[in-house]
MARPALO-733320 format. One record per residue (C-alpha): z, x, y. Coordinates in Angstrom, 3 decimals. Each point is the difference from the previous one (the first is absolute). Example, Ala and Ser with C-alpha at 12.3 -4.5 7.8 and 13.67 -1.06 7.14 Angstrom:
BEGIN
        zz        xx        yy
     7.800    12.300    -4.500
    -0.660     1.370     3.440
This chain:
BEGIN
        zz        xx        yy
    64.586    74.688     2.344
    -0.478    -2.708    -2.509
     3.024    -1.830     0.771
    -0.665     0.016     3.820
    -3.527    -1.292    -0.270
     1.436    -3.206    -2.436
     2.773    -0.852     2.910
    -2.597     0.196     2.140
    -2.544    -2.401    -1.315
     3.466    -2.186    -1.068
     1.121    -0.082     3.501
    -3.482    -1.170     1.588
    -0.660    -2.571    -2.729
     3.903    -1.545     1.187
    -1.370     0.159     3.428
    -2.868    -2.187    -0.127
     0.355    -3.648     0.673
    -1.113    -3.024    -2.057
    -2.519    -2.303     0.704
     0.736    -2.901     0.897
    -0.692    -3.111    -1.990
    -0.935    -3.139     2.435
     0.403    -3.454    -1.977
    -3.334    -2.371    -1.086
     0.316    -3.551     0.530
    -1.005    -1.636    -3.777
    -1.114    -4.006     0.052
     0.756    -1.816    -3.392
    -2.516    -2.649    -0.443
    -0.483    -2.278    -3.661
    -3.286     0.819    -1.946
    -1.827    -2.578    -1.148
    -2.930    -0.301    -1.774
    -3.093    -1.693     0.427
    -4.068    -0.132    -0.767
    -1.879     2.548     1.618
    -3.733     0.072    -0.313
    -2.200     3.690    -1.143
    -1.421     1.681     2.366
    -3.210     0.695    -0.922
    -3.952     0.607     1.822
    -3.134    -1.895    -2.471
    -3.238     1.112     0.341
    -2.153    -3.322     1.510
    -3.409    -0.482     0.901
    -1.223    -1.969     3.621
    -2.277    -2.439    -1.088
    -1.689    -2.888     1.080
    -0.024    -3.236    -1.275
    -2.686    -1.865     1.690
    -3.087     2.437    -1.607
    -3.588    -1.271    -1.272
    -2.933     0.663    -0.846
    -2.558    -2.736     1.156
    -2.657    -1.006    -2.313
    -3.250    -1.934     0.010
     0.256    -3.382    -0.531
    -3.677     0.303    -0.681
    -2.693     2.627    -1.453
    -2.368     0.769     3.047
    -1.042     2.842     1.883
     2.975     1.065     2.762
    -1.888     0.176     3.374
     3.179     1.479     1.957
     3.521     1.283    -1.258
     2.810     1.320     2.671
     0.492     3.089     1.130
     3.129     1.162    -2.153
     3.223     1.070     2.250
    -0.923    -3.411     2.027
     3.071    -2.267     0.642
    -1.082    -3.413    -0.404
     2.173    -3.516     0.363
    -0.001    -2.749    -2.048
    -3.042    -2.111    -0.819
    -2.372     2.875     1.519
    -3.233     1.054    -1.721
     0.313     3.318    -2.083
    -3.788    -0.311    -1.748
    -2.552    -2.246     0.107
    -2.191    -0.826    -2.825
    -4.183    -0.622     0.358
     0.251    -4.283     0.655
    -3.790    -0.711     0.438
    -0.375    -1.689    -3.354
     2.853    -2.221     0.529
    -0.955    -0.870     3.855
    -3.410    -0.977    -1.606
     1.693    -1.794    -2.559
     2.267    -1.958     2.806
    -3.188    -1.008     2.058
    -1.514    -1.490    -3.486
     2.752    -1.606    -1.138
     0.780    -1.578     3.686
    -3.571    -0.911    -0.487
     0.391    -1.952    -2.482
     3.083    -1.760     1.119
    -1.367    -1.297     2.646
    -2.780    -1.596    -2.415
     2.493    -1.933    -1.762
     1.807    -1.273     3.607
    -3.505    -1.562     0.829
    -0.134    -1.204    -4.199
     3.063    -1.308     0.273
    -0.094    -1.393     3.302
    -3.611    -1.883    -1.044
     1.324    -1.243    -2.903
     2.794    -1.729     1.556
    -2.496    -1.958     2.146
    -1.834    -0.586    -2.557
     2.773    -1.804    -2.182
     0.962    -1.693     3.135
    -3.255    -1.793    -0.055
     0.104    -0.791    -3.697
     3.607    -1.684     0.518
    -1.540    -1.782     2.645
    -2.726    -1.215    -2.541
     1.867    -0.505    -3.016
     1.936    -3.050     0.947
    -0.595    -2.765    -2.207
    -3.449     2.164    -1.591
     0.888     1.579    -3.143
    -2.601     2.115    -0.582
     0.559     1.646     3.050
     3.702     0.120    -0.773
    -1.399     2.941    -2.877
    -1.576     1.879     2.913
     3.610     0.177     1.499
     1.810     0.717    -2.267
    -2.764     3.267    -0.649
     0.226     0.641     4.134
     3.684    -0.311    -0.261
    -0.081     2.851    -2.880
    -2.443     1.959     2.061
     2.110     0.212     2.723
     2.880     1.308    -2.162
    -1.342     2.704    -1.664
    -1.832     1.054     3.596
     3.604     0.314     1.029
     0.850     2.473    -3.031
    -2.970     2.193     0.645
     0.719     0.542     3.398
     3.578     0.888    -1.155
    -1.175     2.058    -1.975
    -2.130     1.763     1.935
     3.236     0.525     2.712
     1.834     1.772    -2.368
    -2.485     2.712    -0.842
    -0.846     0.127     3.597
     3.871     0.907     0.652
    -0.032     1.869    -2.778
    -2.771     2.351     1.145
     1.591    -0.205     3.484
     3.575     1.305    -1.952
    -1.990     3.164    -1.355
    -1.834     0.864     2.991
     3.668    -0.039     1.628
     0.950     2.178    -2.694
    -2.798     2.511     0.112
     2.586     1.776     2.278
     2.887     1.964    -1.063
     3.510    -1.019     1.896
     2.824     1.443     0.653
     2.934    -1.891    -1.655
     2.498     1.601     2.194
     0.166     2.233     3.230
    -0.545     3.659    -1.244
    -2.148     3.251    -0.110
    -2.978     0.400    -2.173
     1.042     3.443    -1.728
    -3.065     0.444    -2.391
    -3.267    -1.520     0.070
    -1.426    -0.047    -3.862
    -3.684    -1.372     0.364
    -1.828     0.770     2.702
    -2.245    -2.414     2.217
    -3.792     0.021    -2.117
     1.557    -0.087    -3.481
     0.002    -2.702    -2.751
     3.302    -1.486    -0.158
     1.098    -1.876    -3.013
     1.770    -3.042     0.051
     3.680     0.659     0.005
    -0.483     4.014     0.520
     2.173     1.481     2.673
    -1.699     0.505     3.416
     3.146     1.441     1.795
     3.547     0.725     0.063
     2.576    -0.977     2.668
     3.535     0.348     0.369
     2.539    -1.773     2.430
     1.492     2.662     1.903
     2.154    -1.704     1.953
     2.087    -0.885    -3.293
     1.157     3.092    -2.296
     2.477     0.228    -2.482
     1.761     2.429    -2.190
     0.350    -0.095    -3.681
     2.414     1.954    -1.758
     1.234     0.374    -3.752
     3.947     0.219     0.253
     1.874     0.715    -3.059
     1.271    -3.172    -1.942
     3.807     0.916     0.679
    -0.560     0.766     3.700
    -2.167    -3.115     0.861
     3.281    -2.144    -0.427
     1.360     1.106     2.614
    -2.709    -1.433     2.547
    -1.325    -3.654     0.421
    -2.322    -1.759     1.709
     0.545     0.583     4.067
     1.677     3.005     0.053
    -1.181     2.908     2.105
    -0.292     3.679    -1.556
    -0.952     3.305     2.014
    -3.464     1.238    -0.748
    -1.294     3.601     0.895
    -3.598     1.807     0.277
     0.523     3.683     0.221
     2.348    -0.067     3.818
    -0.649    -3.326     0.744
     2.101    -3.295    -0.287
    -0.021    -3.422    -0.591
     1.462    -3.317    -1.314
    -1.542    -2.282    -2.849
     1.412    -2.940    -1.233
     0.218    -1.427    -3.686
    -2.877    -3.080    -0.485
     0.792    -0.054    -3.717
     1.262     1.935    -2.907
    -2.816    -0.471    -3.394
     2.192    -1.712    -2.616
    -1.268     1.685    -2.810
     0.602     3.918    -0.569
    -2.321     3.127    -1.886
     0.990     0.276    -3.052
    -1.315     3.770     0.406
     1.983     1.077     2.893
     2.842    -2.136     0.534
    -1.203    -1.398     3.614
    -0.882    -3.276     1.550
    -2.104    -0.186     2.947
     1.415    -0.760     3.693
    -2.612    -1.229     3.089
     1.335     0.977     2.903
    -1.578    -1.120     3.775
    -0.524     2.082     2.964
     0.705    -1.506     3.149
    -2.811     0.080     2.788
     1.542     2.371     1.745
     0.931     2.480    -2.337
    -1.952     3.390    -0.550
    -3.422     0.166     0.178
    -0.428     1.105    -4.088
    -3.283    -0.099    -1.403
    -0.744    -2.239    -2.993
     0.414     1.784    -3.423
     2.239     2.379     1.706
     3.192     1.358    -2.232
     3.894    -1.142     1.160
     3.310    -0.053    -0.939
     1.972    -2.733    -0.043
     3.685     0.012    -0.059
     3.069     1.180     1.429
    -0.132     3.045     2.654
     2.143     2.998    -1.270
């Protein structure tokens, strides 16, 4: 019984054909080495670089401030302080220039006349000479008087708050019926239309990017593209990084300032 059950099993493992091997085509090619940069993601922040906060030129009660979330362009009003002491000012002082136009103007005449007299006299030559001097310092008075007319004129421009750039007011700090100080922030606006990322890239990685170049950049599922506008010289001596400011094209994503990125290569 044994014996017939081992031929058996012999006989059917003869009887069962091979597989087949089929041949593989192999390609040789030479390695070679060469540079290749780390792929990596840095956390980055979007930022914008055209952000102020407007201040009073002047201390003065604000009379109107804009509503914040307003986009504004450049050269618009944002606040206005009170100007009815310096319009008052302007009508005195404009006042009094047109005093010294008619001094001056009299004077002239009047040391017309005295050249006119002085010929060959000279006693009356004196007077001359004194209408002469008259006439000169009548001149710097009403100089004088010009300039602090344009000077009042250059604050009462200023009693308004301008936008330096086109933007969005995004916080309004002092509201219209306060006190402002002179050189206290009124308001805050940022150029939307411009945003940037910065990014702290490890000293070792940043060599491998320069000014130009365009990296990948992520926020949660969506995509962009931000270039290099320059790489911060100088490293942290407390993390081994150097700072990178990367620009966002116009039409890239619509990303929020301050949100958080990643710049680098997509894995």
């Amino acid at each position: 019984m044994h014996g017939l059950s081992i031929a058996f099993i012999l006989t059917a493992g003869v009887t069962q054909p091979a597989p087949e091997s089929k041949a593989v085509p192999v390609r040789v090619s030479q390695a070679r080495t060469q540079p290749v940069a780390p792929r990596t993601y840095v956390p980055g922040t979007i930022v914008c670089p055209d952000d102020a906060r407007l201040a009073s030129e002047f201390s003065g009660k604000l009379v109107w401030v804009i509503e914040p979330g307003e986009h504004v362009k450049e050269g618009a009003a944002v606040a206005r302080l009170d100007a009815s002491r310096t319009k008052l000012t302007i009508e005195d002082q404009s006042a009094e220039v047109r005093r010294l136009e008619a001094m001056v103007e009299l004077r002239v005449k009047d040391s017309e006349r005295q050249k006119t007299l002085a010929e060959g006299n000279v006693g009356i030559a004196a007077d001359l000479d004194r209408a002469v001097a008259d006439v000169a310092m009548s001149r710097q008075e009403l100089a004088r008087a010009k300039a602090q007319l344009a000077r009042s004129r250059d604050e009462l421009r200023r009693t308004a708050l301008r936008a330096p750039f086109n933007g969005q007011v995004v916080q309004r700090l002092l509201q219209a019926g306060e006190y402002a100080r002179e050189g206290e922030p009124v308001v805050r606006i940022v150029n939307t239309g411009r945003i940037e990322i910065f990014a702290r890239v490890p000293v070792n990685a940043a060599g491998f990017v320069k000014d130009g170049d365009t990296v990948p950049v992520r926020r949660g599922d969506e995509r962009g593209e931000a270039r290099v506008i320059s790489i911060m010289q100088t490293g942290s001596f407390s993390n081994r990084s150097v700072t990178i400011r990367f620009a966002l094209p116009s039409q890239g994503p619509n990303w929020l300032l301050g949100s958080a990125v990643s710049v680098g290569d997509q894995t």
